[in-house]
Each structure stands twice: as C-alpha cells, then as structure tokens.
C-alpha positions as a Markdown table, in Angstrom:
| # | Residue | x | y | z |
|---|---|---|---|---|
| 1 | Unk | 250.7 | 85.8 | 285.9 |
| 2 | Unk | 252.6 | 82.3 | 285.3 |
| 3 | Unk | 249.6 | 80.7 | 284.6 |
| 4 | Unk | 248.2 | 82.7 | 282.6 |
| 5 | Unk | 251.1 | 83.2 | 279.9 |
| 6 | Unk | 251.1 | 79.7 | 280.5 |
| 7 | Unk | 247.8 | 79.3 | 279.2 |
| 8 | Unk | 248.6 | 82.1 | 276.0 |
| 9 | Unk | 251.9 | 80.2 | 274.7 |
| 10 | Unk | 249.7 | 76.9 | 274.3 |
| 11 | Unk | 247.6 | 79.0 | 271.6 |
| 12 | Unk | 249.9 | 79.2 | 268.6 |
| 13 | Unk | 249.2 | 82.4 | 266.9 |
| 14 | Unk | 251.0 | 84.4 | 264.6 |
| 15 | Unk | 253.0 | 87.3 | 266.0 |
| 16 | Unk | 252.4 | 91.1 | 264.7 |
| 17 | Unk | 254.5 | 93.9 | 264.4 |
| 18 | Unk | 253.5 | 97.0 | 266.0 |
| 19 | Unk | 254.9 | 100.5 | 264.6 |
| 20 | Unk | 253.5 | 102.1 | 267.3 |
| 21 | Unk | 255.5 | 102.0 | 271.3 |
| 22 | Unk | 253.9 | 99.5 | 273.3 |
| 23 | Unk | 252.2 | 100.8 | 275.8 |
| 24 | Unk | 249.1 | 101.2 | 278.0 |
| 25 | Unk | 246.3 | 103.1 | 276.5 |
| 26 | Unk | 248.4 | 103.0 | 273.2 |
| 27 | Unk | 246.0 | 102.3 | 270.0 |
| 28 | Unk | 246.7 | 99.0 | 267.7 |
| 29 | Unk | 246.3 | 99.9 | 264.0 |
| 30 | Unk | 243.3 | 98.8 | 262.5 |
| 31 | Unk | 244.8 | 96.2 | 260.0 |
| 32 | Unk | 246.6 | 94.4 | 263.2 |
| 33 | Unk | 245.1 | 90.4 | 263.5 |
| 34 | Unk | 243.5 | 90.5 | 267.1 |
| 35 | Unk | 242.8 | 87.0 | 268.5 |
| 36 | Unk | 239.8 | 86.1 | 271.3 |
| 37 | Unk | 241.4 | 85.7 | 275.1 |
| 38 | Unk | 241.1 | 82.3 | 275.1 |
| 39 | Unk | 238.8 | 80.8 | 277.6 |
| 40 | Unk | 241.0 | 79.2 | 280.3 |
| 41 | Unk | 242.1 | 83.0 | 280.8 |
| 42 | Unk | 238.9 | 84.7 | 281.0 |
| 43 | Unk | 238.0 | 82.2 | 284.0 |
| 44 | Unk | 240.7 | 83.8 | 285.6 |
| 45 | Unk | 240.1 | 87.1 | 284.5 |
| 46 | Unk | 236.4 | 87.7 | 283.6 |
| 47 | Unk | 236.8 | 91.4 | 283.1 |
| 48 | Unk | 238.4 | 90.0 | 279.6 |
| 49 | Unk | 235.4 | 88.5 | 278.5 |
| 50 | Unk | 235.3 | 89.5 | 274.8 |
| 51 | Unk | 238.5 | 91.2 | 274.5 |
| 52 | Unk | 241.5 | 90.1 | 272.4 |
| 53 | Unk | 245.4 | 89.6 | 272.1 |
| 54 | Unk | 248.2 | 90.1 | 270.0 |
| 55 | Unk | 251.8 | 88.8 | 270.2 |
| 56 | Unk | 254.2 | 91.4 | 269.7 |
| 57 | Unk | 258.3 | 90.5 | 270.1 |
| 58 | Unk | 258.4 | 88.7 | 273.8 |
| 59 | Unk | 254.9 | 90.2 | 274.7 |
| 60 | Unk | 251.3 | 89.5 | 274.8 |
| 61 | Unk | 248.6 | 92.6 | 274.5 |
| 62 | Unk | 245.4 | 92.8 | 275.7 |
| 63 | Unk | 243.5 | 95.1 | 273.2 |
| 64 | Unk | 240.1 | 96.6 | 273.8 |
| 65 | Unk | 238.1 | 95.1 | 271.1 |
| 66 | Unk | 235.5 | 98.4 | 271.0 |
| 67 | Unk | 238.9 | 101.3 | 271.3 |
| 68 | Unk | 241.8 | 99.2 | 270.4 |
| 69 | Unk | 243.5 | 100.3 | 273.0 |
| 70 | Unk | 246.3 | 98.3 | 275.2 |
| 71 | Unk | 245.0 | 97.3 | 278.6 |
| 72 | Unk | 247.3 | 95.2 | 279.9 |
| 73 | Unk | 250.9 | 93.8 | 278.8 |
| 74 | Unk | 252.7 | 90.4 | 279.6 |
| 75 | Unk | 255.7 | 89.2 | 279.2 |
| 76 | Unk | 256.1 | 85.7 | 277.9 |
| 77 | Unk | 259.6 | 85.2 | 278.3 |
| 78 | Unk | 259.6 | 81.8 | 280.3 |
| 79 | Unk | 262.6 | 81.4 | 283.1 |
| 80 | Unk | 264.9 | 79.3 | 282.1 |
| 81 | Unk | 265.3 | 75.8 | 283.8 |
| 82 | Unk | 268.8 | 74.7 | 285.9 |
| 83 | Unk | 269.8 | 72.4 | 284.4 |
C-alpha cells in the first residue's frame, strides 16, 4: 500500500470535493474530474486497468469508470520521519 500511494502523490492532480460520504460502493457525481490509475499502479494492480482516481481531503478513490462507484480507498497521509 506504501508503494502504491507512493506512486499516486508523484502525480500532481487537483483535489475534489465530494458532497457525498466516502465510501465503498458510494457513487462520484458526474461533474467530479476522474484521472487514469497511472501506469506504475496498474502493474501492481492490473484489475485497475482502465479505472480512475480522485483526491479527496487525505484520500485517494478508485472510481469505476463505467458505475462511478468507489472501489477502493487510500490514505495518503505519509508517516512522519524521526527526526
């Protein structure tokens, strides 16, 4: 999971705002921007092939492009680092 939100913050997107709870199986409005799963994460998930993301708060979506649907839900706060 490291990795992979590892991966997502190196893609700069712009965040959306979501009325809606986030949630599994919850549906994005329509006018939401969705971005592709970049490549580097469909190699370690294939089953994401053609799907896209959003960043919502501290939290990256995985959005059924076909349903709009939530299918899986990161968080992308990083650990802090001792100093």
């Amino acid at each position: 999971r490291n990795k992979i939100v590892g991966i997502f913050h190196e893609h700069k997107v712009a965040p959306a705002r979501l009325d809606t709870p986030v949630q599994l199986g919850v549906q994005v409005p329509q006018d939401v921007k969705h971005y592709p799963v970049p490549p580097d994460v469909v190699e370690i998930h294939p089953r994401w092939r053609g799907y896209n993301y959003i960043l919502v708060a501290n939290e990256i979506l995985i959005i059924d492009p076909g349903t709009r649907e939530i299918v899986e839900i990161f968080q992308t706060q990083r650990e802090a680092t001792a100093n």
